[in-house]
N, C-alpha and C positions, 0 to 999 in steps of 0.2 A: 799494699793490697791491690791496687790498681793495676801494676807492673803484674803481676801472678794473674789477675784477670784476664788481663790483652793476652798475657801467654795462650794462656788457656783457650783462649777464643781464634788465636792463628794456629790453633793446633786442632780443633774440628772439624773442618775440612778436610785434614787429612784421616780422621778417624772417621768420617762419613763417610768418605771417599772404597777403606778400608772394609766396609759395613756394608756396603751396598755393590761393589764389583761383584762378590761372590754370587749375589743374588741375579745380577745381570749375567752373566756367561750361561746361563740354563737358555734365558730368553733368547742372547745372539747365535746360540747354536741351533735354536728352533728356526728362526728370520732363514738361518744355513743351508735350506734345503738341498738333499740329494739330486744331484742333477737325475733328468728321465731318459730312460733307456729310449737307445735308438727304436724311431719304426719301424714294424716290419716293412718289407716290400713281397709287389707282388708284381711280376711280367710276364705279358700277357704272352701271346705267342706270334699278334702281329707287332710287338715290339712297344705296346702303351704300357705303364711304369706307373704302378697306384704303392703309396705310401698310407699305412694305417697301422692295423691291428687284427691278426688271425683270431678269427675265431673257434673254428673249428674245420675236419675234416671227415667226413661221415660217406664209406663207400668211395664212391667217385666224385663226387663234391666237394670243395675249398669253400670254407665262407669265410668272406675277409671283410673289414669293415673299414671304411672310406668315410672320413668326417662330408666331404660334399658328396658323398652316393648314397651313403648306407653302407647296410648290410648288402653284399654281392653273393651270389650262388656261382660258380668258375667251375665247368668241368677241367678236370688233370688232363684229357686232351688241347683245351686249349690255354695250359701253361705255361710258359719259355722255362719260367722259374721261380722258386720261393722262397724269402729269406725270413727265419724265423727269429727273435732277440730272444724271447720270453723263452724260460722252461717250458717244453712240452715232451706226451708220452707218445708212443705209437702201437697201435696194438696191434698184432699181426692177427689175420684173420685164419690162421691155420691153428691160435693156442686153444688149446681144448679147454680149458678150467679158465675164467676170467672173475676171482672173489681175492679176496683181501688179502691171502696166502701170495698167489700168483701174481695177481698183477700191483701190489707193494713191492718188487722188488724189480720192476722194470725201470730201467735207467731213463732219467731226462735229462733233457739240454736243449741248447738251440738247436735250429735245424735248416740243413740246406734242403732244398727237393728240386726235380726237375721233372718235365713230365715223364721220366720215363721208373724212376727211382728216390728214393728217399734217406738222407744222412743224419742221422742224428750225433750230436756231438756233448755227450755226456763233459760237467765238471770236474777236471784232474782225473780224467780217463781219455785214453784215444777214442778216435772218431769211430760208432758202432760202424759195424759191415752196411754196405749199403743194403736197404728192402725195396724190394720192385712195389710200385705204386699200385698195383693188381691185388697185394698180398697186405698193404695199410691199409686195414679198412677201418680204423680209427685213429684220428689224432686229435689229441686233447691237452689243453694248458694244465700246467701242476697244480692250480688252484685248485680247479674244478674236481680233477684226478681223487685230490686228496679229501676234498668235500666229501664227495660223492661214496668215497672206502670207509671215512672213519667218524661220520657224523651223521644223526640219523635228526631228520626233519622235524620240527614241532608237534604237538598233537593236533594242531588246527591247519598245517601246513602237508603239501604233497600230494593231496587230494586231488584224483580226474574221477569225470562223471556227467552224468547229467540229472533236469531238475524236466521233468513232463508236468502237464495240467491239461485240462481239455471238458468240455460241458455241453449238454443238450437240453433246451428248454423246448417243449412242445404246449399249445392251448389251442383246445380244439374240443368235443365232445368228453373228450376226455384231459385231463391236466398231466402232463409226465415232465420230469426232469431228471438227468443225470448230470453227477460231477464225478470227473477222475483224476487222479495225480502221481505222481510217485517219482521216487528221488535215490539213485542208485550212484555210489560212490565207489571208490579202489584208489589206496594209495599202496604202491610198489617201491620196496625200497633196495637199494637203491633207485631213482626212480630215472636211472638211465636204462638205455636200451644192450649198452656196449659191456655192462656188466651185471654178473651173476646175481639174480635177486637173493636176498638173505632173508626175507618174509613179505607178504602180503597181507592187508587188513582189506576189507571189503562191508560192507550193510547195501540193503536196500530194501526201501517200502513203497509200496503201492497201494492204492486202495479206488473204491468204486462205490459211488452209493447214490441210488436212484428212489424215485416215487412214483407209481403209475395210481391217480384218483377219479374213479368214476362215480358221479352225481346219482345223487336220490333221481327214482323216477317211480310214476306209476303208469303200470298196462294190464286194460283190461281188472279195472278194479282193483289190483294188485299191489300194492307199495310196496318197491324196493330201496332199502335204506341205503346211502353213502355206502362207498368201501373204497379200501384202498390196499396196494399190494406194494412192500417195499424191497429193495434188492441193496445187498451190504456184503460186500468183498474186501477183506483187509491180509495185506502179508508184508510180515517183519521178518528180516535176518540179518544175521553179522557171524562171519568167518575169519579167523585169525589163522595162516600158513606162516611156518617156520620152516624154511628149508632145509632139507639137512643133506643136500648133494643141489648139482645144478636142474634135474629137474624130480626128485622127489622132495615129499613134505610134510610135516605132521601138523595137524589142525584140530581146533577146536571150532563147533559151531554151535549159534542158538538161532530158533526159527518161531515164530508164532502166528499163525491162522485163524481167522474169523471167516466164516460164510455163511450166512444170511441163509439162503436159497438151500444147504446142507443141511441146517439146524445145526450148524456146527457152532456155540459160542466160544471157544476157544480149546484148540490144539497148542500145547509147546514139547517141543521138543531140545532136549541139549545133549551133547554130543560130540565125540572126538575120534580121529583115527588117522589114516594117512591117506596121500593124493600124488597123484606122476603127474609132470606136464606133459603128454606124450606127442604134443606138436607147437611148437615153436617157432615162428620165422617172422619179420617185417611186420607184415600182412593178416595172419590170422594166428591163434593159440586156442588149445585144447585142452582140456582136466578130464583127469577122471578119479576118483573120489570112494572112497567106503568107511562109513563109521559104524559104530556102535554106540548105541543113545539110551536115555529116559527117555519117554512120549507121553504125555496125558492128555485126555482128550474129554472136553466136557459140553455137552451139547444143552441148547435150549430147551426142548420139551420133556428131557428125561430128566430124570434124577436117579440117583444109587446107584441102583446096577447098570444103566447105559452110560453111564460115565466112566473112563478106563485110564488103567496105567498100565503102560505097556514099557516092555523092554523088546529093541527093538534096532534097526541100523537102516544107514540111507545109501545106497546104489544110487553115482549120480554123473552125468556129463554136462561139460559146460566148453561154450564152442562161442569162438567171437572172431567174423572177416570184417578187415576192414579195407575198405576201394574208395576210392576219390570221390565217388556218387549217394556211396551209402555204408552203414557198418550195420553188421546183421549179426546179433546175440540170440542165445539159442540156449536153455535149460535145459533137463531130464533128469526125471529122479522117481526112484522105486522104494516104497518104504515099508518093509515087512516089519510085523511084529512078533518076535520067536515066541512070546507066553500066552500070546492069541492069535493063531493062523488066519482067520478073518479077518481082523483087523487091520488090512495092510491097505494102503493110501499108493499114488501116484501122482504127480503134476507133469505138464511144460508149458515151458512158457518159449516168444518167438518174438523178437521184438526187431521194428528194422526203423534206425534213426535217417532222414535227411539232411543235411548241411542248406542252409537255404542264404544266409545272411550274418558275416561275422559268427556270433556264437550260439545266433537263432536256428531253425531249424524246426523239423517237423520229423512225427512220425507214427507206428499204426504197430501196434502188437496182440497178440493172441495170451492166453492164461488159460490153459484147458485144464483141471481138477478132479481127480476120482478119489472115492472115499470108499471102499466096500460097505463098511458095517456100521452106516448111521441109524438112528434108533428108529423103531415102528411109529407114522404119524400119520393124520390125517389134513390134508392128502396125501399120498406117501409122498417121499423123500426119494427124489433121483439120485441115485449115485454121483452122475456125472454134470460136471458144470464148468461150458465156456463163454468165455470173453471176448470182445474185440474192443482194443480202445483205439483212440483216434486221439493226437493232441499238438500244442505247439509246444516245442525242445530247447532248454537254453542249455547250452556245453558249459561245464566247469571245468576248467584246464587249469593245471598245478603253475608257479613260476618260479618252484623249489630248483 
């Protein structure tokens, strides 16, 4: 019995041994890493030689990335040469269509460039014809390329915009204050510049709400009691554009309005139709807009018949420059009502932001409102009602 123990016991070793390889060779092939591709380089044109990582090429610009520099900005004039390891694309600036059709089927590879021209060297294909450096006005890693075609950003992701606030407190014979804010977002997807958007989502709200209180007094015998007079500006919207070319688009919108000073307690409108980008570049873009909506509109001091439901559409341009100094956004919008000719509204709005510090900033915008047919009051109801705000700007910028 002894003799059959020992056996047994100079024999698990080797069936441990047996037991346990299998599960080691997963682990030793992890330890195995793939060696790392060569860096790119980059040479300059008075002959310095940076060793990194391209990042991108946008226009006449190389950005290349240097662990002891950063990120470099490199005009193509002063480059000797570029050597690229990583897949990348190039998109020639003469292709008319740049969406998921067209540019899915442009070849990548590494890539040689010089200042004068551009090689790309497609995998188990020969070397594309050379592109003049004039005519790449993008180059992009395949990562990004393929990001940016076939996956669309979070719901809480890709968001640019800004967040406004701004306040007046006065004490003096009289007590005033005002508070203002508002928070205007767009996320654009893809939310490159180099390619064709395939929708836009867009909200924004603002609002405004003051107090002017003048004290009991008596004159002349006379007691005049407290009053006070208050002002309440509120507007909600959200547009969804679905592209369905490079610059037309079909959209649905909802909008909602409150004005104090109108007796307007609340206007909604919902609504859907199509939109052209009819100016597009770097710098500035242009909309122009027309649906067909429900409208209701229910005001403070009436009831029954000055409250309305209208059918109705919105005539509208939307205009945004933007410059190094400042970006100037610009509304317009006309809104008849077909089942009540009266009933038709107007707005614009003007708004001009500053860059002042990182994503701080300041700025100063207009909100001017027509309403034709708000209900008979005492004292009447002005049709028309404008705005000036004034506030400080924090920038919301995407890092999709």
């Amino acid at each position: 019995m002894y003799r059959n123990l020992s056996l047994h016991l100079r024999q698990f070793p080797v069936l441990l041994l047996l037991l346990v390889a299998p599960l080691c060779l997963p682990i030793a092939a992890q330890d195995k890493k793939a060696p790392a591709s060569a860096p790119d380089v980059l040479v300059l044109s008075n002959g310095d030689t940076l060793h990194g990582t391209f990042v991108k090429a946008i226009g006449g610009t190389v950005t290349f990335h240097s662990d002891p520099l950063g990120d470099l900005n490199v005009a193509w004039a002063k480059i000797q040469s570029l050597h690229v390891s990583e897949n990348v694309a190039v998109l020639n600036k003469n292709m008319k269509a740049r969406g998921r059709h067209a540019i899915g089927h442009l070849p990548v590879g590494p890539l040689e460039a010089t200042s004068e021209t551009v090689t790309l060297h497609p995998q188990n294909q020969p070397a594309a014809a050379p592109i003049p450096v004039r005519d790449a006005q993008f180059i992009v890693d395949q990562t990004t390329l393929e990001k940016q075609l076939y996956h669309e950003p979070g719901f809480l992701t890709g968001w640019n915009g800004s967040a406004t606030a701004g306040a007046t407190l006065v004490t003096a014979t009289q007590d005033q204050y005002t508070v203002s804010g508002g928070i205007g977002l767009v996320r654009v997807v893809p939310t490159v510049s180099w390619l064709d958007t395939r929708n836009r989502t867009s909200t924004d709200f603002s609002g405004s709400f003051g107090k002017i209180t003048e004290p009991a007094y008596i004159s002349a015998g006379v007691y005049t009691p407290a009053s006070s007079t208050k002002s309440s500006i509120v507007h909600f919207d959200a547009e969804r554009d679905e592209y369905v070319s490079p610059r037309f688009f079909a959209l649905g919108q909802t909008a909602l309005d409150h004005n104090y000073s109108q007796d307007l307690n609340l206007q909604q409108i919902y609504g859907g139709g199509m939109g052209w980008t009819a100016l597009k570049t770097p710098k500035q873009e242009g909309d122009l807009k027309a649906t067909v909506q429900y409208e209701k509109q229910d005001f403070i001091a009436g009831a029954g018949s000055t409250n309305q439901n209208l059918i109705g559409s919105t005539f509208a341009a939307s205009y945004i420059l933007k410059l190094k100094l400042v970006t100037w956004t610009q509304g317009l919008a006309y809104i008849p009502a077909w089942n009540t000719p009266r009933a038709y509204s107007a707005n614009e709005t003007n708004t001009f932001a500053f860059p002042a510090y990182k994503n701080f900033g300041f700025s100063v915008g207009t909100l001017d409102s027509y309403l034709n047919d708000p209900p008979a009051t005492e004292p009447p109801t002005k049709r028309n009602s404008f705005q000036f705000t004034m506030g400080l700007t924090y920038a919301i910028k995407s890092k999709y």
